[in-house]
Each structure stands twice: as C-alpha cells, then as structure tokens.
N, C-alpha and C positions, 0 to 999 in steps of 0.2 A: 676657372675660379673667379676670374672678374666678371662673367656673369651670375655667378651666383651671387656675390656682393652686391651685383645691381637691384639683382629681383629682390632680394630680400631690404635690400632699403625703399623699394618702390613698396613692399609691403608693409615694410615699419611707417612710413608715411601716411600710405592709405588708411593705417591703423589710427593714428594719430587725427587724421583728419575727420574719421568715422563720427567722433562724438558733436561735432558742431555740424554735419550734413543735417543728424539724426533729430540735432536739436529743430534745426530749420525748417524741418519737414513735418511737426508734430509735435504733440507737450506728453509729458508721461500720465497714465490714465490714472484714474479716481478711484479706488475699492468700491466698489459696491456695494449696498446694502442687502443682505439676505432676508428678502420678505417673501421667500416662497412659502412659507407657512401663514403667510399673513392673508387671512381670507378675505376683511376691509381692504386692506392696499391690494390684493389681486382683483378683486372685483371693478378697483375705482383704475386698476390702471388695465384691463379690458373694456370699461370705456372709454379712455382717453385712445385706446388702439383703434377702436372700430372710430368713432369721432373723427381721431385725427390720420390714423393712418392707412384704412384700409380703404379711401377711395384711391388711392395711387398702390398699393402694395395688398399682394395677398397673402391670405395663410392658405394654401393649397394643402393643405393635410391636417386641418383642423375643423371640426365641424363647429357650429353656434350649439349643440344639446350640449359638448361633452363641458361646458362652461356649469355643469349644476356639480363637477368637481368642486367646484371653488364656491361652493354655497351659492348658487343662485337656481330661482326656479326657472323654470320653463317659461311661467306665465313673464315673470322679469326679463326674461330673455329676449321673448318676445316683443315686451312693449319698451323696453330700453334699447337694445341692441342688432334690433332686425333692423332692414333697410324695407319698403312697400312690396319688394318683388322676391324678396327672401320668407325660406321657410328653416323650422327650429333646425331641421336635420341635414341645411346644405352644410357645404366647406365655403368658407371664408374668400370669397372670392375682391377681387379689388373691382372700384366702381368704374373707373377708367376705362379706355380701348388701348389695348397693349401698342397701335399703330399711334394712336396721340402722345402717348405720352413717350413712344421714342422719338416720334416729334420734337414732341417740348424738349424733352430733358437729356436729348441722346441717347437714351438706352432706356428698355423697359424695368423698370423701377424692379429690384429683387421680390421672388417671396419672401416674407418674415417666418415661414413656422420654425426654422432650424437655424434661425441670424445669432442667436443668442448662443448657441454652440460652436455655429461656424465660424465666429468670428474671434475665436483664442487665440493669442498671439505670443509673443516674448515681452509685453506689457502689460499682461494678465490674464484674466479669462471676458469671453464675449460678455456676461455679464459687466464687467468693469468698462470695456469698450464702449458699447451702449452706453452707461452712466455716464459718459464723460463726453461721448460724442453729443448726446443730445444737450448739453448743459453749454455745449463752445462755439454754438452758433455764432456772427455775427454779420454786421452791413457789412458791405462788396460791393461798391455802385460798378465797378468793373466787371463783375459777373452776370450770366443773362438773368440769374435768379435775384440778383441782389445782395445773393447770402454767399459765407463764407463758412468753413468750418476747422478751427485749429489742432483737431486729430485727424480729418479727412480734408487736407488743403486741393481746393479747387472743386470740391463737390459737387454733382450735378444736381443734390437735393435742396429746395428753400426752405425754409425754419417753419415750419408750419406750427408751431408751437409757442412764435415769437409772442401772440397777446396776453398769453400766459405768464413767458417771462418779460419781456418785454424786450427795448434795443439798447445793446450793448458794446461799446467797445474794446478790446484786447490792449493791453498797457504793456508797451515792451523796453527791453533797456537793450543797449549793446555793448555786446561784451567781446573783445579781439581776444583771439587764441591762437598761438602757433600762426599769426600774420594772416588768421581770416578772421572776418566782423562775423559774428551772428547775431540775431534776434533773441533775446530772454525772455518768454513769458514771465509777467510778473503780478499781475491780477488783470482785473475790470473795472470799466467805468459806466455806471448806470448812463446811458443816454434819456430812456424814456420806457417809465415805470411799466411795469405790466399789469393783470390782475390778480396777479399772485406774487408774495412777497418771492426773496430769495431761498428762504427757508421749504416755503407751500412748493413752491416749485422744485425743490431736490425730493422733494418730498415723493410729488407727483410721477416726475420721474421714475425714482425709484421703484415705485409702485408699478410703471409702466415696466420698470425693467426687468421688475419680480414675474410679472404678467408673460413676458417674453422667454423667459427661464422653464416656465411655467409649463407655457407651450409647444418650447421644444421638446420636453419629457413630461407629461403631464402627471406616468407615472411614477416621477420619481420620489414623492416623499411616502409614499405606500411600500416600496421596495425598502427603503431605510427603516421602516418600522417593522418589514419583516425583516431585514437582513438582520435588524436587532433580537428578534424573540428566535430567530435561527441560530444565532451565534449563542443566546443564553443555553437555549436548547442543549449544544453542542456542550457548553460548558458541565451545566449538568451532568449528560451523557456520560462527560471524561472523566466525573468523579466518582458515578456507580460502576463506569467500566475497569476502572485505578482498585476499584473495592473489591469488584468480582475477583478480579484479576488476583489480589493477594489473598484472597479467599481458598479459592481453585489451586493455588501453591504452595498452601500451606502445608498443607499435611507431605509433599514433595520434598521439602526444605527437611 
C-alpha cells in the first residue's frame, strides 16, 4: 500500500511539473494559413524554397515539371527555378555534399518533400509547425550557427531567411510555479530591420508553408473536388434510389 501511495505522488508531481518543462522547451505553434489554393502565394513560396532552401535540403520525390500544377510554365521553370546543371524533369535535389554538411551541421540536413506532413504533433499540424518554426528564429552567439530556434531549442539549422526578417530578439518574463522559475515567452524585440516588413514576412512564410503542404500532396486539392462531385453524386443516387424504391412497393403495400 505505501508503495502505491509513493508511485502515485511521484506521478501527481511529475504531472504537476509537466507544464513549466513543456513551457521551457518551446512556445505553442501559430495556426497556419491555408494557401494551398493560392496559386500567387504557391508560386512565390516555390521560390523562396528552391532560393533559400534547397542548396542544403532536398525534395527527393518531387520533380521541377510537376510545378505547372501550380500555374507555372515550363518555360518559367526553367528560367526562374532551375539551377545551370538541372533539367525540367529532375527531382529536387539539394546543392550541397551530404558529407559537408554533416560536417558543418552534425547531421545531413532532412528531405523536405513530406516535412509538412511529417511534422504533426499535439501542437497541431506540420503545417502550423513550419509557420512558427520559421517565424522564431533568433541570435545565439553560443551556438556554432549563431541562431537559435524557440520551437526547435538548440537547432542545428541557421536562419537563412534572416535578411528577410531581419534580427531579433525573444522577450521573456519569469514566472515561479509550484517552486520552479520558468521562462514566458512574451513577444519580440526588432534588433535590426530586414527587407521585409513583419507583415511581407508572415506573409512570405506562409506562402512558403502553403508550397510545402503543397508538396507533400500535391494531389490533394483535385481529390477534394472529386471527393465533392462523388459525394453530390452519391446524394443524388440516394434520392432516385429512395423513389425507385417506393415505387417497386407500392403496388406490395
């Protein structure tokens, strides 16, 4: 009996202490914006992908053709988003040597075709993940990169996106719980502007994150518009089958 009393206070405690770990470790993510219909913001944020992240990360299971989903031609494809030694119908390969950049960074940097799915958590969906990880960059002169990341602390990634946003720092209070201190996220402090306001930049994001969504399924807004004209289908279906039906039993009755 008096160990079951113990274990269970050792869990009511562990309980207890769970939410100020949780707090310390990460901030709660950002909803998303749904711009997977959005052909302008898919477009602008497949090239903020290929620009900014595909010399370090690949999409291994995405080709550069299948991009005239999203309104683009060939010819744009081409002269916007190929690299000199790419052609329209490779996959997405990252620019790097997989041996430098576990060099540099400890580990060979992920593919991105399936980040945006794989990344669902109990804080929402990879979509939301993304949105918020790329938004919580900041300095880390203690880190080899410089940067830091407030959904993913200790990161081996640097902010590649910083001149965009520019540099920032994380504004925290602390708050004692149950006799431990934690750290509160409580906003940001511009250090030094970027070239995009705060706004262009969630903006940009977004777009980048719709692009990611995008990529992991690329057929999934075609499936919603059949799964739509299937289900009306279906409806129809049930109300001349509902007629036959009373029809055919009538004359039974």
């Amino acid at each position: 009996m008096k160990k079951l009393l113990l274990s269970l206070a050792v869990a009511l405690s562990a309980l207890l202490a769970a939410p100020a770990h949780a707090a310390s470790e990460g901030i709660a993510w950002d909803q998303a914006p749904d711009m997977t219909t959005d052909l302008p913001s898919l477009q602008n944020g497949a090239k903020l992908f290929v620009n900014y992240c595909l010399s370090c990360h690949s999409a291994a299971f995405m080709r550069f053709n299948r991009l005239r989903d999203i309104g683009l031609t060939e010819q744009q494809i081409k002269d916007n988003l190929l690299f000199t030694t790419d052609k329209v119908g490779d996959t997405m390969k990252a620019a790097i040597d997989p041996k430098q950049a576990k060099e540099w960074f400890g580990a060979n940097p992920p593919d991105l075709t399936l980040i945006a799915r794989s990344r669902s958590g109990h804080g929402g969906t990879g979509a939301d993940y993304l949105y918020t990880f790329l938004r919580t960059f900041y300095r880390d002169p203690t880190k080899p990169t410089g940067w830091n990341n407030l959904v993913f602390p200790n990161v081996g990634m640097p902010h590649v996106l910083w001149e965009l946003q520019g540099i920032r720092e994380p504004v925290f209070d602390t708050v004692t719980s149950h006799g431990h201190e934690t750290q509160v996220f409580k906003g940001w402090k511009q250090v030094t502007p970027g070239t995009m306001s705060p706004v262009q930049y969630d903006e940009a994001i977004a777009g980048l994150v719709g692009y990611l969504q995008w990529m992991a399924e690329p057929a999934q807004n075609t499936r919603v518009r059949v799964g739509v004209w299937v289900l009306m289908f279906l409806l129809v279906f049930t109300v001349i089958a509902w007629r036959l039906n009373a029809a055919f039993w009538k004359e039974v009755r």
